[in-house]
One Martini backbone bead per residue (centre of mass of N, CA, C, O) as a GRO file, in nm:
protein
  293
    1UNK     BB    1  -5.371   2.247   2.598
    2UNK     BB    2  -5.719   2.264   2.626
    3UNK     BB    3  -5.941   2.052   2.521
    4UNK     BB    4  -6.259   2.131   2.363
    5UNK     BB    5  -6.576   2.152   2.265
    6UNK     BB    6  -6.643   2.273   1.948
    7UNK     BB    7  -6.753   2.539   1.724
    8UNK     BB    8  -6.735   2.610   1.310
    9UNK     BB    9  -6.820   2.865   1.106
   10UNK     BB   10  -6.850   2.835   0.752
   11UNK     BB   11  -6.816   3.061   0.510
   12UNK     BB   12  -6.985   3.132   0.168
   13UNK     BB   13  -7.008   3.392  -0.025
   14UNK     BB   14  -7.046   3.224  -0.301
   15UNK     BB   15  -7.119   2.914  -0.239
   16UNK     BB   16  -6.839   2.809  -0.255
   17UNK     BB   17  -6.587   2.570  -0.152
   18UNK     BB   18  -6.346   2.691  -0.359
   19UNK     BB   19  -6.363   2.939  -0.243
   20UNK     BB   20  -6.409   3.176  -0.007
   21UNK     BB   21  -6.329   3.098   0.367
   22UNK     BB   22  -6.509   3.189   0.680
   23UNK     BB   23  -6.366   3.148   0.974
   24UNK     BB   24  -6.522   3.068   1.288
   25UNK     BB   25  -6.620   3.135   1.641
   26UNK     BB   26  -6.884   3.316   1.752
   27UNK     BB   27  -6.736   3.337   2.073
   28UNK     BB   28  -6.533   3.567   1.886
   29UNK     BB   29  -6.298   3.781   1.725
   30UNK     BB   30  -6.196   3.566   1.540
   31UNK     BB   31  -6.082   3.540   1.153
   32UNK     BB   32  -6.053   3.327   0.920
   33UNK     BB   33  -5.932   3.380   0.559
   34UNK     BB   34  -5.968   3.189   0.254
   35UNK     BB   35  -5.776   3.254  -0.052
   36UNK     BB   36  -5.760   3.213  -0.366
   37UNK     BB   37  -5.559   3.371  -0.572
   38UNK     BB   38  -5.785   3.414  -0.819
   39UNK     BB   39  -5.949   3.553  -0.565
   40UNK     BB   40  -5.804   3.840  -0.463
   41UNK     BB   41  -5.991   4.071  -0.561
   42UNK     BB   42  -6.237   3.987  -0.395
   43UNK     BB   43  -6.054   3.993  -0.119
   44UNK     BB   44  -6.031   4.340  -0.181
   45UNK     BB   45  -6.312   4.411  -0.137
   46UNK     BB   46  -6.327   4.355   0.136
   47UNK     BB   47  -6.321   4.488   0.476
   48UNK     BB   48  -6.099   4.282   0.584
   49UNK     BB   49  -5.853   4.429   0.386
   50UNK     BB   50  -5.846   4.705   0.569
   51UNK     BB   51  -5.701   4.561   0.810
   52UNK     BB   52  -5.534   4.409   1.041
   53UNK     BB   53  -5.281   4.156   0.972
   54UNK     BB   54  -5.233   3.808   0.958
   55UNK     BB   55  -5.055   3.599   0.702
   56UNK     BB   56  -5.062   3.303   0.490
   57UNK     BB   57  -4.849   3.153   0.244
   58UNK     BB   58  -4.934   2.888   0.020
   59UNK     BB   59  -4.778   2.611  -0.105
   60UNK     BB   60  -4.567   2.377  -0.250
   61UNK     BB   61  -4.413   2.129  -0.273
   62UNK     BB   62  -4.085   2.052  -0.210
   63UNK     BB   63  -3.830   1.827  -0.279
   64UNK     BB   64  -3.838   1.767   0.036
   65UNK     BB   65  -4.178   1.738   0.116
   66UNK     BB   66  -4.244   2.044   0.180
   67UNK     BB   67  -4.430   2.288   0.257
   68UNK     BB   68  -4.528   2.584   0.193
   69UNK     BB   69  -4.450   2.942   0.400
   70UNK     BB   70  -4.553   3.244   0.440
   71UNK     BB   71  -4.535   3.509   0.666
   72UNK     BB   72  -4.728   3.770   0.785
   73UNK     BB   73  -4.757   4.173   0.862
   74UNK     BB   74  -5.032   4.411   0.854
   75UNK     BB   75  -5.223   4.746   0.787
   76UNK     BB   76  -5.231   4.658   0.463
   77UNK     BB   77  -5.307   4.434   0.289
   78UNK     BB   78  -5.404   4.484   0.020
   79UNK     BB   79  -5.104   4.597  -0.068
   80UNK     BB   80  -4.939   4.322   0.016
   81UNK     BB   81  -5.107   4.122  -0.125
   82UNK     BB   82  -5.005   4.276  -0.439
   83UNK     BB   83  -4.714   4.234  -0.389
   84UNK     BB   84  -4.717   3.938  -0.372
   85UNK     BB   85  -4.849   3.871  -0.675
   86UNK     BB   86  -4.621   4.014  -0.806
   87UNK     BB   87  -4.352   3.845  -0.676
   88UNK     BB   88  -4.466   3.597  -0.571
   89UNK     BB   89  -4.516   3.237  -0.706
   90UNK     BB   90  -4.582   2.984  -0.511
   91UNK     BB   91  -4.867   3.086  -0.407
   92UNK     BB   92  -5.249   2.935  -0.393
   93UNK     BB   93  -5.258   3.034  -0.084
   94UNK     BB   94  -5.459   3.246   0.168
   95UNK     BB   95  -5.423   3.331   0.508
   96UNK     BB   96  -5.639   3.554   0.723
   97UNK     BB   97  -5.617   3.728   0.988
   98UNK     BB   98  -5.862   3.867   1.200
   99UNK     BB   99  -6.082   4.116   1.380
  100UNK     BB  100  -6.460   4.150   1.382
  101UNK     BB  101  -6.342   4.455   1.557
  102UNK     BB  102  -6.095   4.573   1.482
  103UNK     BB  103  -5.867   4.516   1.735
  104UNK     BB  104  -5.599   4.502   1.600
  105UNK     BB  105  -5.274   4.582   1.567
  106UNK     BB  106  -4.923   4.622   1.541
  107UNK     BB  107  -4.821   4.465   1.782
  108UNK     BB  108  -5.001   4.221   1.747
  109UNK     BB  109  -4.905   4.141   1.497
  110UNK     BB  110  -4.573   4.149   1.583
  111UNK     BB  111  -4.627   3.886   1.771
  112UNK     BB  112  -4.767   3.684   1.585
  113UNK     BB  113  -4.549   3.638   1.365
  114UNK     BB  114  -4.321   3.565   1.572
  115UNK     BB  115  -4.500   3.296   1.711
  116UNK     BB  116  -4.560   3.141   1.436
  117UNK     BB  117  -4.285   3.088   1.337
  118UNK     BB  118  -4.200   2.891   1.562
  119UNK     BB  119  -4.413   2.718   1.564
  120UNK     BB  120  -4.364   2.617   1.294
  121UNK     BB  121  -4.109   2.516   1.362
  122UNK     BB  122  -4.156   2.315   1.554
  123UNK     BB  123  -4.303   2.143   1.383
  124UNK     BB  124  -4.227   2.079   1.053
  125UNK     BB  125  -4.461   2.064   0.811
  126UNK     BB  126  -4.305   2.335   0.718
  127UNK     BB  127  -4.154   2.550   0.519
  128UNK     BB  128  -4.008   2.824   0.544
  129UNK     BB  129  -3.981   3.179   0.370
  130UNK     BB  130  -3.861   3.407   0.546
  131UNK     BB  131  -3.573   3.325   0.723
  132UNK     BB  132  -3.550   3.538   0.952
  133UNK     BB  133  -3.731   3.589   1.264
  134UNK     BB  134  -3.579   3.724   1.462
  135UNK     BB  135  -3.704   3.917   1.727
  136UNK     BB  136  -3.874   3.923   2.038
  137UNK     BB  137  -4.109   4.137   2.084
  138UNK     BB  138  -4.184   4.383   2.236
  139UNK     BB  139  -4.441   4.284   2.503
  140UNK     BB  140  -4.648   4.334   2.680
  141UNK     BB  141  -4.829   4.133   2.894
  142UNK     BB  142  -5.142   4.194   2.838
  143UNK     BB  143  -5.072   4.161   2.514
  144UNK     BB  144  -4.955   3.872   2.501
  145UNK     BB  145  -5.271   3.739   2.617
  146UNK     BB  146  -5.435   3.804   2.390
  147UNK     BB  147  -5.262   3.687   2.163
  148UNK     BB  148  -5.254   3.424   2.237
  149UNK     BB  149  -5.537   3.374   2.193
  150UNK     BB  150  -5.535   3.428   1.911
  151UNK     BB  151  -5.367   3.209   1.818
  152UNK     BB  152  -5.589   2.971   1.957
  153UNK     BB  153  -5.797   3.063   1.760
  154UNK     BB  154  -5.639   3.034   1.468
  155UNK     BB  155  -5.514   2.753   1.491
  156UNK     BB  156  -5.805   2.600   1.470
  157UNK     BB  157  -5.895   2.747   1.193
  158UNK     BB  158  -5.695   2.643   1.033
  159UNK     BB  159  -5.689   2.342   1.068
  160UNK     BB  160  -5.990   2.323   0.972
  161UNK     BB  161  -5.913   2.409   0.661
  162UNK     BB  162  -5.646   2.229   0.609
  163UNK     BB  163  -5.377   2.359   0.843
  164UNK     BB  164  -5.112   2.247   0.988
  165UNK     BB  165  -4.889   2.438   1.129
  166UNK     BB  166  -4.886   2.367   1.441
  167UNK     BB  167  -4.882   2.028   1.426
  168UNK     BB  168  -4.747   1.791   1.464
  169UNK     BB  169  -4.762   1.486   1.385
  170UNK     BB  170  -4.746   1.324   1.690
  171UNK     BB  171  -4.743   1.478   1.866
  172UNK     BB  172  -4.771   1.637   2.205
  173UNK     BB  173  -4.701   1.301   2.410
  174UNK     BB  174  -4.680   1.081   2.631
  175UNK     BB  175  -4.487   0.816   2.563
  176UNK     BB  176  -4.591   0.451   2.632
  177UNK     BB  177  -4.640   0.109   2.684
  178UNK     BB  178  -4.967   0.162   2.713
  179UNK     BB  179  -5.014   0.257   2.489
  180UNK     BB  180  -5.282   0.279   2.222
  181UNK     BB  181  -5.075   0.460   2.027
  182UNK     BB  182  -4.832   0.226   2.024
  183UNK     BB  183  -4.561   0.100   1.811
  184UNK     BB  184  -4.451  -0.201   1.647
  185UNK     BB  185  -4.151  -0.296   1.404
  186UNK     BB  186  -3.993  -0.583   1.346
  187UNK     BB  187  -3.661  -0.732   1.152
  188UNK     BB  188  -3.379  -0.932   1.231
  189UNK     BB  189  -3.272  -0.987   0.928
  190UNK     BB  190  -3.282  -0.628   0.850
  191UNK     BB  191  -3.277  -0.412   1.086
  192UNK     BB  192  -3.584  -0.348   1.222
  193UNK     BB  193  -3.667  -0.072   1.396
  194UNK     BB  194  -4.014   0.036   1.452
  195UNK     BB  195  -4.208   0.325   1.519
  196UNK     BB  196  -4.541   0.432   1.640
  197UNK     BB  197  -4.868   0.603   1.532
  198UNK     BB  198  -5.186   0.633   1.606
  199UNK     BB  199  -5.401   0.850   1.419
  200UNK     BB  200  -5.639   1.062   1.252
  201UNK     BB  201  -5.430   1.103   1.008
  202UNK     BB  202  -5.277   0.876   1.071
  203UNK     BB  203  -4.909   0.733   1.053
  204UNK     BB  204  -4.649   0.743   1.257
  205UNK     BB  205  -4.302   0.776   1.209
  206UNK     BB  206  -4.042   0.755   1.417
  207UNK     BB  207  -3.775   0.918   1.512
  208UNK     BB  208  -3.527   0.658   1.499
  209UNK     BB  209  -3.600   0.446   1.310
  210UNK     BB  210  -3.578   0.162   1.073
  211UNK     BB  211  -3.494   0.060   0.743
  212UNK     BB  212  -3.513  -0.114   0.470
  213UNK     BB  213  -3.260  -0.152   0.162
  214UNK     BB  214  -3.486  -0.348   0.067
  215UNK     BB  215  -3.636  -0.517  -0.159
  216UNK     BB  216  -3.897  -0.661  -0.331
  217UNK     BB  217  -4.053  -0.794  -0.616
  218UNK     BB  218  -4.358  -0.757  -0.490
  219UNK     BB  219  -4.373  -0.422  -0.490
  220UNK     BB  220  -4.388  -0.288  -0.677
  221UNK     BB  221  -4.359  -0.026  -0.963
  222UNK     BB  222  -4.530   0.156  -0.772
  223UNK     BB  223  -4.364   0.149  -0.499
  224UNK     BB  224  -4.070   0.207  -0.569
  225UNK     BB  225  -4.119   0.499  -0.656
  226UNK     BB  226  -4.225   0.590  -0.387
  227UNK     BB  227  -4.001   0.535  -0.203
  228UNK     BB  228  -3.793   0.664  -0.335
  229UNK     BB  229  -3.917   0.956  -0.257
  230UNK     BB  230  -3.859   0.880   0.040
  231UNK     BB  231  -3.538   0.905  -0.017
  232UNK     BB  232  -3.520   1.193  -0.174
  233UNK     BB  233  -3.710   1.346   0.051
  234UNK     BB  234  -3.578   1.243   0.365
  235UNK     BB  235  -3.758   1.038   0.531
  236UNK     BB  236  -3.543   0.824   0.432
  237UNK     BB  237  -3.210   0.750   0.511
  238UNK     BB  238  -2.911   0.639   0.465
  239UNK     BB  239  -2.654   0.432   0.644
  240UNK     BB  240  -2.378   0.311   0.738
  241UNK     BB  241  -2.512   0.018   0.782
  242UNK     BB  242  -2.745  -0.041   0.553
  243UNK     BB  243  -2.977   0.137   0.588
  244UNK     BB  244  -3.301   0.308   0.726
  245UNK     BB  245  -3.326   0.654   0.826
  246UNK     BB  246  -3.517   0.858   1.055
  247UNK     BB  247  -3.527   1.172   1.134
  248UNK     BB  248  -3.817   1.192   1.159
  249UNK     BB  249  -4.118   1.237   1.160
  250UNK     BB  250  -4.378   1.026   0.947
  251UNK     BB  251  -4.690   1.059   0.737
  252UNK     BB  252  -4.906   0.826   0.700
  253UNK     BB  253  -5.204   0.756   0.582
  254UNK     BB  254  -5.131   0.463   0.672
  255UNK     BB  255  -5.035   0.153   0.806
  256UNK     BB  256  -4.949   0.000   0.540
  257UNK     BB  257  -4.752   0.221   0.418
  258UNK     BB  258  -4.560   0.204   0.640
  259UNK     BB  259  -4.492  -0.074   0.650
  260UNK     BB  260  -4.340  -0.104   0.371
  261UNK     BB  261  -4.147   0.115   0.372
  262UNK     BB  262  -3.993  -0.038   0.611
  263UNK     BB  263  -3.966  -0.352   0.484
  264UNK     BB  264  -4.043  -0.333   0.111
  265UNK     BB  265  -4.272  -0.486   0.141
  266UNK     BB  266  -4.584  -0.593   0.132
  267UNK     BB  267  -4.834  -0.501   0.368
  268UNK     BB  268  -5.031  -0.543   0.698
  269UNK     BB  269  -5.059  -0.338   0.927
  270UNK     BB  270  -5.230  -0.435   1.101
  271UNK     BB  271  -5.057  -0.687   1.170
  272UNK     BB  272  -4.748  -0.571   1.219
  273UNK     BB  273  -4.828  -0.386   1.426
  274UNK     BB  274  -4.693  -0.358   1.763
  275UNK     BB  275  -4.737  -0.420   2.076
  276UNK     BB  276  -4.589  -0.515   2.377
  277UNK     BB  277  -4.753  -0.755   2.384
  278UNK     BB  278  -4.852  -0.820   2.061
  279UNK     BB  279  -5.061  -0.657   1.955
  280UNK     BB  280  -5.266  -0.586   1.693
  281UNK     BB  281  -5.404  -0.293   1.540
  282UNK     BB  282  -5.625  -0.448   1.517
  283UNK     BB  283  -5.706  -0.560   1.795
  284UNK     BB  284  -5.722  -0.243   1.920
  285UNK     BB  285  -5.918  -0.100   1.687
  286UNK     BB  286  -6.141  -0.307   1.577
  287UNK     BB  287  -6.203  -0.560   1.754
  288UNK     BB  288  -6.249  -0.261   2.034
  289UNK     BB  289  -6.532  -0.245   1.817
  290UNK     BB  290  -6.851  -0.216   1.982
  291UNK     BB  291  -7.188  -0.254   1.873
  292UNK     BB  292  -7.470  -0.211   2.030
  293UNK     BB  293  -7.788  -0.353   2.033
   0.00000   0.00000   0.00000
């Protein structure tokens, strides 16, 4: 997909930024709506919750350090997110995708709701509660491209609300050795050899990384509960070789955080983390930023 400069405007109803956020590009036809649980009989009086829609119920992290999600799909807002109001407990707020002209079908539904489904299972980034999503439903060639369309204006508005669904941790982008945001850091002491990408969301360490299995006691004790946390929630696995991979890409918020976790002790990612030529990344990143006189 090409990305291109947009604009994007969020209405806030009540004037609250904590309250219902709705989301559009203004020269599309599509609407998502933030609706925080607490405020749901609010978004339940509002005309867009009589129309057809798919809804994204968002919850707190799991066990394994996953957010949760639910998706569905109805022609009635209104009654299923009441329904789920009263029976399901995880999720602390809804977004809802609707088109501004109402011309949303259940077909466009019910295709939409299997292909983010996919979309999210694809990223990897929540874990969903749907359980089987079916198989892909009959949808005609060209309300299949209207769909594609709602999707690709729908997953920016999402994105934009700060939920992304839909975006890899790491992107899918080609990377090579002359990638300017690709990253080594090895220690054959400890046998470390992990890659990363430095993003504009933080540091991604990519799957199939390895970090060390010891600690140094300079990591303070609240660096060591940190780690455990992601040792429990198998961000990185202990292997029979002893040491610690990652099976999945996983995003740190720094690249020091990175570093850390990676060594087992304090580290500065701006130094550790280096380009195939032996730059670090504060050389790459900081030091060729440059402010015109």
């Amino acid at each position: 997909m090409t990305t291109t400069p947009k604009t994007i405007q969020i209405f806030l109803p009540s004037g609250e930024p904590n309250g219902i956020r709705i989301a559009e590009i203004t020269t599309r036809i599509v609407q998502v709506i933030e609706v925080p649980r607490s405020l749901l009989s609010n978004f339940l009086g509002m005309e867009q919750s009589s129309q057809v829609g798919v809804y994204f119920l968002i919850g707190e992290d799991t066990e394994d350090g996953d957010r949760l999600v639910y998706v569905g799909q109805t022609g009635d807002l209104r009654s299923r997110l009441t329904a789920h109001n009263q029976k399901k407990d995880f999720w602390e707020r809804a977004l809802v995708l609707v088109s501004k002209t109402n011309s949303l079908t259940q077909t466009h539904a019910l295709f939409l709701e299997w292909h983010v489904l996919q979309q999210i299972r694809d990223s990897g980034r929540f874990a969903d509660e749907n359980g089987n999503s079916g198989s892909r439903p009959h949808t005609p060639a060209p309300l299949e491209a209207e769909c594609l369309e709602v999707f690709e204006t729908g997953s920016i508005l999402i994105s934009s609300l700060g939920y992304p669904l839909f975006d890899p941790v790491a992107k899918l982008k080609q990377i090579d050795e002359t990638d300017h945001d690709h990253f080594h850091l090895t220690n054959k002491g400890q046998r470390v050899q992990a890659e990363g990408i430095y993003t504009s969301e933080g540091f991604v360490v990519l799957a199939g990384s390895t970090a060390s299995n010891e600690e140094a006691n300079s990591i303070g004790e609240s660096n060591k509960r940190w780690r455990e946390k992601l040792i429990k929630t198998k961000a990185m696995s202990p292997n029979n070789q002893g040491i610690l991979h990652f099976e999945k890409d996983h995003l740190f918020k720094t690249p020091s955080g990175a570093a850390m976790a990676v060594l087992g002790r304090r580290a500065n990612g701006w130094l550790e983390w280096k380009d195939s030529k032996g730059r670090t990344l504060h050389q790459i990143k900081r030091e060729a930023v440059i402010i015109e006189p």
